[in-house]
Each structure stands twice: as C-alpha cells, then as structure tokens.
OpenMM code with the backbone's topology and positions (N, CA, C; nanometers):
from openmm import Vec3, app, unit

residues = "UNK UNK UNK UNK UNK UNK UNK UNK UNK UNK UNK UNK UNK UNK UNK UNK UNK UNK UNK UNK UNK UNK UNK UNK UNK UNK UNK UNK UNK UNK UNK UNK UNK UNK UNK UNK UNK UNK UNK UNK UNK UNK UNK UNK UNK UNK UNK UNK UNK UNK UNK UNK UNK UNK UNK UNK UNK UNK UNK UNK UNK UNK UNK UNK UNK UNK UNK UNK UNK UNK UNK".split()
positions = [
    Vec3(-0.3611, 1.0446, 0.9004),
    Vec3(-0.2786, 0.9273, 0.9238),
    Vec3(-0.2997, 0.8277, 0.8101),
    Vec3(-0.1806, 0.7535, 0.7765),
    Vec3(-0.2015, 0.6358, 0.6862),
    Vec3(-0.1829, 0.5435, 0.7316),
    Vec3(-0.2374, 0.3950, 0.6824),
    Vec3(-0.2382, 0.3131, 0.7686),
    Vec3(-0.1443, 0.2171, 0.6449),
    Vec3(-0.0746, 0.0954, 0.7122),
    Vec3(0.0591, 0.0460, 0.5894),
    Vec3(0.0070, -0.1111, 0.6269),
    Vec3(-0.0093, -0.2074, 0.5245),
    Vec3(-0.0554, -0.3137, 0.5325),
    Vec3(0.0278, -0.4185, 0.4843),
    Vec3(0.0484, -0.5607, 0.4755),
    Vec3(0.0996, -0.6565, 0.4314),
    Vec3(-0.0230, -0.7498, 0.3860),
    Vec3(0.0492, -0.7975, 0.2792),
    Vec3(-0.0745, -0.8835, 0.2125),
    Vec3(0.0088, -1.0475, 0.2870),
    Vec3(-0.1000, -1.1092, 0.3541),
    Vec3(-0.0642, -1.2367, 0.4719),
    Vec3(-0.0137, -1.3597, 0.3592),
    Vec3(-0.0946, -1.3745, 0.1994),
    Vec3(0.0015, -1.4666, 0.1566),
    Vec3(0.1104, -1.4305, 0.0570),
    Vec3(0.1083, -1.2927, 0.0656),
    Vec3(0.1818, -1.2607, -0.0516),
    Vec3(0.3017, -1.1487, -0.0259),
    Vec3(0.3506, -1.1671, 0.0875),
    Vec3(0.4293, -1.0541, 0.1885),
    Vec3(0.4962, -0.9652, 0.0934),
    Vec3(0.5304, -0.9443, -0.0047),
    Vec3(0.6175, -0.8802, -0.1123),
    Vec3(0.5254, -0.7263, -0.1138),
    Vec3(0.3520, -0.7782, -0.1231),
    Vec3(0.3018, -0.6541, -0.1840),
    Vec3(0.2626, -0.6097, -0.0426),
    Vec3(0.2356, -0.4686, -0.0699),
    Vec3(0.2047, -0.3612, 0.0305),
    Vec3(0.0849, -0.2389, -0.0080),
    Vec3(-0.0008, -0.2453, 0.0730),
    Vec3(-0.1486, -0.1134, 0.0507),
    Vec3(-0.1277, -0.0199, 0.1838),
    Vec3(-0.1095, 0.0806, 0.0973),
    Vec3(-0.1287, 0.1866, 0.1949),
    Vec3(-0.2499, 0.2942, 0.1963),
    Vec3(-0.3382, 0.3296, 0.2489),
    Vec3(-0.4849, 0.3987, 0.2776),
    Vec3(-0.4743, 0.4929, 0.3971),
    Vec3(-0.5593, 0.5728, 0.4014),
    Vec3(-0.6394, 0.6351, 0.4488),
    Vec3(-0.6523, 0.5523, 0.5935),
    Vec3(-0.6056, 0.5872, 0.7123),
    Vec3(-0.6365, 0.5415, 0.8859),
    Vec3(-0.7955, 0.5524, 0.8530),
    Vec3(-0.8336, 0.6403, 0.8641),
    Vec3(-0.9672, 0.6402, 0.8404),
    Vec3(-1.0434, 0.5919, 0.7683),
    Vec3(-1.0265, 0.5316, 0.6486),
    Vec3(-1.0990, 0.5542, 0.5076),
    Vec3(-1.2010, 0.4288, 0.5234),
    Vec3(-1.2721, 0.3046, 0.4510),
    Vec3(-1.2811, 0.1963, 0.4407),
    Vec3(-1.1602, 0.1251, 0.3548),
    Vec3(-1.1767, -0.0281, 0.3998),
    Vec3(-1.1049, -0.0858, 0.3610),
    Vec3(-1.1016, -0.1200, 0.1704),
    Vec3(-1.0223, -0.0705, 0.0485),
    Vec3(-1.0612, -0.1257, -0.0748),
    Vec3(-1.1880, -0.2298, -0.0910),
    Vec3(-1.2813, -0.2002, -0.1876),
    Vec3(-1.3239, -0.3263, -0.2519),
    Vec3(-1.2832, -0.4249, -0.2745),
    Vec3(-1.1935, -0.4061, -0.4319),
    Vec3(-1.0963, -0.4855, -0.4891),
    Vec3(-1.0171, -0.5922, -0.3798),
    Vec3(-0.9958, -0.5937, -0.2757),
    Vec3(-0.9277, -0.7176, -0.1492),
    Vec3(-0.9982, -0.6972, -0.0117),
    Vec3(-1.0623, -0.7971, 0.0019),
    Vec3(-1.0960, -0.8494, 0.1252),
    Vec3(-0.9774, -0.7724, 0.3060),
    Vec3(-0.9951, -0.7167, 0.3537),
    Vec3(-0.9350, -0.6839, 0.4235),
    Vec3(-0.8476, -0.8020, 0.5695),
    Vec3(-0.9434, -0.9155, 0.5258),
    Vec3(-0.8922, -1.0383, 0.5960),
    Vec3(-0.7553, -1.1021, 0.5092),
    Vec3(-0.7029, -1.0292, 0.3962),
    Vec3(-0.5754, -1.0668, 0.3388),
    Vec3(-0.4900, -1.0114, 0.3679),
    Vec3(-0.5104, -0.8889, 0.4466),
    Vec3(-0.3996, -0.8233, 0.4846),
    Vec3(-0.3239, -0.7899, 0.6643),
    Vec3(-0.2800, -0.7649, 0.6994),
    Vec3(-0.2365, -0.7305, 0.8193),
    Vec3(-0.1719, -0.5682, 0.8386),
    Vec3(-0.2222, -0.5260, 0.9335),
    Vec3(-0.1745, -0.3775, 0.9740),
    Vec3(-0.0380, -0.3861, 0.9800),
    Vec3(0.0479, -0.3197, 0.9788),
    Vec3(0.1873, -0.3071, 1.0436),
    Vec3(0.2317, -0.1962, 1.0606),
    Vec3(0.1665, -0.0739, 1.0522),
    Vec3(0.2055, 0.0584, 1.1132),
    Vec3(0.1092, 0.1956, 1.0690),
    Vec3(0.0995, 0.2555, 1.1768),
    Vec3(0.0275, 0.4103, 1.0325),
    Vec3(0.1437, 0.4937, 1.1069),
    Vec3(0.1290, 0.6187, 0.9978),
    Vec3(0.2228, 0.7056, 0.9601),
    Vec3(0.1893, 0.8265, 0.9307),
    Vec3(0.1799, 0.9009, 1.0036),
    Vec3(0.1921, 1.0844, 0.9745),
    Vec3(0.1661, 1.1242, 0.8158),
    Vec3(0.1096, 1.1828, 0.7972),
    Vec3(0.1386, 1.2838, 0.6190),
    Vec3(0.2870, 1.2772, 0.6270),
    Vec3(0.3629, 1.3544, 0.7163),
    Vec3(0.4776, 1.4042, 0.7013),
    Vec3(0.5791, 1.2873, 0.6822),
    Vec3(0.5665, 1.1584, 0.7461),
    Vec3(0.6192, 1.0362, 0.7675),
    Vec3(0.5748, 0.9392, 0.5879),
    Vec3(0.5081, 1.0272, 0.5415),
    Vec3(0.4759, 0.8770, 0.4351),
    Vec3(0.4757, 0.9448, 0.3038),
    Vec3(0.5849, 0.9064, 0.1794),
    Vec3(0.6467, 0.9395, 0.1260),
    Vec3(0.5187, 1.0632, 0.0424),
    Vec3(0.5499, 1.1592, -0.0646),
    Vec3(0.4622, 1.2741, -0.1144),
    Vec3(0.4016, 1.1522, -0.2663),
    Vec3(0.4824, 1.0719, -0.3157),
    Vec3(0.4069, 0.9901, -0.4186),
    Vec3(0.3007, 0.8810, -0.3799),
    Vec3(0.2972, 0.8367, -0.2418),
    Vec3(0.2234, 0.7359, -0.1884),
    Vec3(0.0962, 0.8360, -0.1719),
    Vec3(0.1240, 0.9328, -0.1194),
    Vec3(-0.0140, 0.9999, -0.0276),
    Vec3(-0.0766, 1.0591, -0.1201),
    Vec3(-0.0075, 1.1147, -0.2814),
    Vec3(-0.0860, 1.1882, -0.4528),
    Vec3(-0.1694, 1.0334, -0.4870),
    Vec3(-0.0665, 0.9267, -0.4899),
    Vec3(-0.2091, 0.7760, -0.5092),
    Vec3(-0.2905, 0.7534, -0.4706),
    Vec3(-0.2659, 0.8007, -0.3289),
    Vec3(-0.3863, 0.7630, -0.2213),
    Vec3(-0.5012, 0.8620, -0.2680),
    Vec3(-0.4398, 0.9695, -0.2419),
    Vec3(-0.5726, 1.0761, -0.3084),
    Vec3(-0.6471, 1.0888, -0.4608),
    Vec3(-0.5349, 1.0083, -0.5535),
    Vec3(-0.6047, 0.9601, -0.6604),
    Vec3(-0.7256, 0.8476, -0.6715),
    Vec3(-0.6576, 0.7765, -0.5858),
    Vec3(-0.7320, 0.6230, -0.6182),
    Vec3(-0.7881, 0.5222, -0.5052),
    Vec3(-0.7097, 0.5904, -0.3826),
    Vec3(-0.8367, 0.5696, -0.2715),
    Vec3(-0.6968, 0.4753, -0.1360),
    Vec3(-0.5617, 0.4832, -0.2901),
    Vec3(-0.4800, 0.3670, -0.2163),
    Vec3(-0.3710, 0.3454, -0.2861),
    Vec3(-0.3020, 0.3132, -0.2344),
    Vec3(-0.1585, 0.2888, -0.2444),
    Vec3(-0.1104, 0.1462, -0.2897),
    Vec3(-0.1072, 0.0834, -0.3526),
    Vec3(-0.0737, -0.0975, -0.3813),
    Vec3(0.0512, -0.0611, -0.4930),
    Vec3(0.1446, -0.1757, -0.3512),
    Vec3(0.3064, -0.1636, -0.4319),
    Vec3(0.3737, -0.3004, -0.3791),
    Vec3(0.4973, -0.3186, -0.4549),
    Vec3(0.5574, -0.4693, -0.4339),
    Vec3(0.7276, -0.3881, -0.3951),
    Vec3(0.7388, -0.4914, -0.2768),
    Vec3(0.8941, -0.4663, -0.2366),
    Vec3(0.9710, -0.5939, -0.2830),
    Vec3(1.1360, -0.5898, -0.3109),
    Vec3(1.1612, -0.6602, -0.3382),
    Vec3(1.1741, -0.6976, -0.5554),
    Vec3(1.1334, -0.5918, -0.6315),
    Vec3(1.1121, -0.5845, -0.7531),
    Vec3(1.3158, -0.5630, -0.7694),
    Vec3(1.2767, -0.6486, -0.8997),
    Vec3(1.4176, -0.6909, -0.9570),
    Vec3(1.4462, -0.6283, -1.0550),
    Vec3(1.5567, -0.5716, -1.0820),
    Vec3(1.5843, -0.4641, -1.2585),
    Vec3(1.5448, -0.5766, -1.3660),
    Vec3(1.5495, -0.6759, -1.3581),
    Vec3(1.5175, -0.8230, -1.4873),
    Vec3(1.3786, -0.7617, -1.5048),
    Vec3(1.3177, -0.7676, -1.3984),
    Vec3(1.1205, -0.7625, -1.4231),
    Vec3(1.0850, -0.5952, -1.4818),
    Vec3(1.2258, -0.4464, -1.4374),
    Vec3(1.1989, -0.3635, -1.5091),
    Vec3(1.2254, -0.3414, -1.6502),
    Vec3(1.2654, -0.4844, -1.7249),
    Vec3(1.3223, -0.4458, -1.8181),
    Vec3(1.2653, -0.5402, -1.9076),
    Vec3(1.1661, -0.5670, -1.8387),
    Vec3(1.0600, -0.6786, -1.9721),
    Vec3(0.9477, -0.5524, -1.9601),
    Vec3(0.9973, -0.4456, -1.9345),
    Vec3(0.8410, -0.3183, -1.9697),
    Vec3(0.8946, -0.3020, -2.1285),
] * unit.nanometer
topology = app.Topology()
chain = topology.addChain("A")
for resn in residues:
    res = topology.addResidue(resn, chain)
    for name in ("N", "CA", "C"):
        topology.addAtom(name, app.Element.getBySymbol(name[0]), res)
C-alpha cells in the first residue's frame, strides 16, 4: 500500500511513500496530512519506480507550461 500526503502549508506539493515505511527525514511528518493510500495497482508505475528509488515520491500539482519552459 501507498500512503498519499498533502503538505498543510503548501497544498500544491504532494509525497507519496511506503503505508508502511517511516516517515522521510528531509520533512517533519507534522507538515503533512494523510489523504488516502492506494493499492500497487491503484498508484501510477512512475510514482511506485521513485518510491523504490528514493524512499518517496515528492511532486507539485497545479505546474504551469511558463515554469516548464524556464528548464
């Protein structure tokens, strides 16, 4: 299971982990809020290769083509 989080002052970004796992180092787990877990099968195949890379999933909803095009 994965577990899908909201960051409480920064609602845009999103961490997704391991139901099980511990919570990241890198953020205090009092910044975020639960809002659902999700099946393997339920949570997309590029979220769950990050997760197994790097322990976690950290992404922003809401990204504008302007901000992809100052890469």
């Amino acid at each position: 299971m994965y577990a899908f989080y909201v960051h409480r002052r920064a609602p845009t970004y999103r961490l997704v982990i391991h139901a099980d796992a511990p919570f990241p180092a890198e953020s205090p787990a009092s910044d975020w809020t639960l809002t659902r877990t999700r099946t393997p099968e339920d949570t997309n195949p590029d979220v769950r290769a990050a997760i197994d890379e790097t322990g976690y999933c950290l992404f922003r909803i809401g990204l504008r083509f302007d901000e992809i095009n100052l890469l």
